[in-house]
Backbone as CSV, one residue per row, in Angstrom:
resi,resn,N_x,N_y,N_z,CA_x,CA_y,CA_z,C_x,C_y,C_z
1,UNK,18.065,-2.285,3.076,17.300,-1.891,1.902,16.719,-3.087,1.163
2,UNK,17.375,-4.006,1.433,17.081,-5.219,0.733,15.194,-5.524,1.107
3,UNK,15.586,-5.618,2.436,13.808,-5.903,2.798,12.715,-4.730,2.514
4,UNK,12.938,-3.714,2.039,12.093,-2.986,1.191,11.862,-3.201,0.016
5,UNK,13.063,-3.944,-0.655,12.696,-4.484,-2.192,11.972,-5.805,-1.823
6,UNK,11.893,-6.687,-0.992,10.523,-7.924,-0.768,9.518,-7.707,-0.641
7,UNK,8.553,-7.834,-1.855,7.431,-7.406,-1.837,6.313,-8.259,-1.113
8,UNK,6.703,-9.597,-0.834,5.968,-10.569,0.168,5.606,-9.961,1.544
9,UNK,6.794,-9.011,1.816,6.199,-8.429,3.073,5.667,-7.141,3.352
10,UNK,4.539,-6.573,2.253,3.955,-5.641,2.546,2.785,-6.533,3.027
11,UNK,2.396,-5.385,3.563,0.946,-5.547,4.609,0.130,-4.724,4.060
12,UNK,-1.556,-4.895,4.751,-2.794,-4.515,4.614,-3.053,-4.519,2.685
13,UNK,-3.769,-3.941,2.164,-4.039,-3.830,0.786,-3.203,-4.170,0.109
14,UNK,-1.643,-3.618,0.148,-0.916,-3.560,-0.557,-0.115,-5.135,-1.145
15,UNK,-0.431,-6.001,0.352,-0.017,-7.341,0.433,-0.837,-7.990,-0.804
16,UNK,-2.236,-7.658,-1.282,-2.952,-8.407,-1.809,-3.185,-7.821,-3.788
17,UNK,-2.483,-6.383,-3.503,-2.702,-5.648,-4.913,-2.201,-6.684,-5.967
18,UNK,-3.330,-6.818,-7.015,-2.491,-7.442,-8.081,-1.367,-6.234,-8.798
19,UNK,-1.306,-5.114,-8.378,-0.098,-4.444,-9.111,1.306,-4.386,-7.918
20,UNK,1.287,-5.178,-6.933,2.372,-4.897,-6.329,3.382,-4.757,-7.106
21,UNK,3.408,-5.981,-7.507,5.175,-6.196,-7.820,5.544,-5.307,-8.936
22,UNK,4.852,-4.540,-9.327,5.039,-3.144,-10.169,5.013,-1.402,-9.651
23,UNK,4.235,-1.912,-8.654,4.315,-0.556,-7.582,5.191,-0.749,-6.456
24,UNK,4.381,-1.546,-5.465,4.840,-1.730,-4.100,4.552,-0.869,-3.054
25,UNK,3.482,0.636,-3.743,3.191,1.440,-2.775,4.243,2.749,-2.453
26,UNK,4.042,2.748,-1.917,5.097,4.125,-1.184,5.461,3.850,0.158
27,UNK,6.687,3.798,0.363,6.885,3.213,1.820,7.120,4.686,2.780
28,UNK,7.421,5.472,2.186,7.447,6.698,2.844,6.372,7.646,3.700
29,UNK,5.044,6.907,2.597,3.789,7.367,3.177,3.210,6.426,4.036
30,UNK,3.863,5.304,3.831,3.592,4.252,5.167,4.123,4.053,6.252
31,UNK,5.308,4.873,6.016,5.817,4.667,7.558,5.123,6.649,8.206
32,UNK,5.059,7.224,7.831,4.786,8.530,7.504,3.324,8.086,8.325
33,UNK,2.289,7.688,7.679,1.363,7.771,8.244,0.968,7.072,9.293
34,UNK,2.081,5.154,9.345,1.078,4.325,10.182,2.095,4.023,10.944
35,UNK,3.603,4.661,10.949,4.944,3.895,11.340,5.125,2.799,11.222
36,UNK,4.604,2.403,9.825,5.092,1.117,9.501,5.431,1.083,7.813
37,UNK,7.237,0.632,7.807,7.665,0.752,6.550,6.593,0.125,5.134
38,UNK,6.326,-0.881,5.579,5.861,-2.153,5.033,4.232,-1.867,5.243
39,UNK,3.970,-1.049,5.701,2.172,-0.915,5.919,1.500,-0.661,4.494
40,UNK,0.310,-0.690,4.639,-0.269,-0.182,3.084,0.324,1.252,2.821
41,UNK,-0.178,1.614,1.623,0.194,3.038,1.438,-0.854,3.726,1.246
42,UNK,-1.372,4.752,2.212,-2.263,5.897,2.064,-2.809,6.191,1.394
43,UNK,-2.038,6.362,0.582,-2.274,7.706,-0.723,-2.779,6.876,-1.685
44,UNK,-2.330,5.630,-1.771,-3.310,4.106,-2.916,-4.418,4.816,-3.511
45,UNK,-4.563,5.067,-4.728,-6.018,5.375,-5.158,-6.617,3.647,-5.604
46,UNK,-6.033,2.633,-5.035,-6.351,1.651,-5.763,-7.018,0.467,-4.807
47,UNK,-6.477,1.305,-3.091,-7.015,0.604,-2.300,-8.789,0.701,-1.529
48,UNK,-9.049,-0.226,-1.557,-10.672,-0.286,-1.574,-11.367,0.793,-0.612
49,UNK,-10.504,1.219,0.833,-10.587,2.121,1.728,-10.838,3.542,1.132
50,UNK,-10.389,3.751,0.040,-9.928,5.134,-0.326,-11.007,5.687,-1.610
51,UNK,-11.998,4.560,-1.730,-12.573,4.631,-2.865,-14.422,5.042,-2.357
52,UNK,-15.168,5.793,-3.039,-16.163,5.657,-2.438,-17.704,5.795,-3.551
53,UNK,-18.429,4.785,-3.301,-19.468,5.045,-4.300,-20.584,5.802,-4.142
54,UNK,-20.971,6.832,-4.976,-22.010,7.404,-4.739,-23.420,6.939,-5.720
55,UNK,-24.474,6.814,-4.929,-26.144,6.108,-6.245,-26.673,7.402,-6.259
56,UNK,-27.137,7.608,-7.435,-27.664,8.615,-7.435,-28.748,8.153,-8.940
């Protein structure tokens, strides 16, 4: 459990969020979606993937 509380070793988005060390994501939806504990988390409304602009 310990290496789920190190936040140095999340990966993709989550590695770079300035809110990690207050979130850390959801590891449930990361292993859930990518089988990886430590992967980004999906569900992120904060990660750039998940966001989309519309011009109008």
């Amino acid at each position: 459990l310990n290496d789920l509380r190190d936040r140095s070793r999340l990966k993709g988005s989550c590695s770079s969020c300035p809110n990690r060390e207050v979130c850390g994501g959801c590891r449930a939806k990361a292993y859930s979606e990518l089988g990886d504990l430590m992967g980004e988390d999906p569900s992120c409304p904060y990660a750039s993937a998940h966001f989309t602009v519309s011009r109008t």
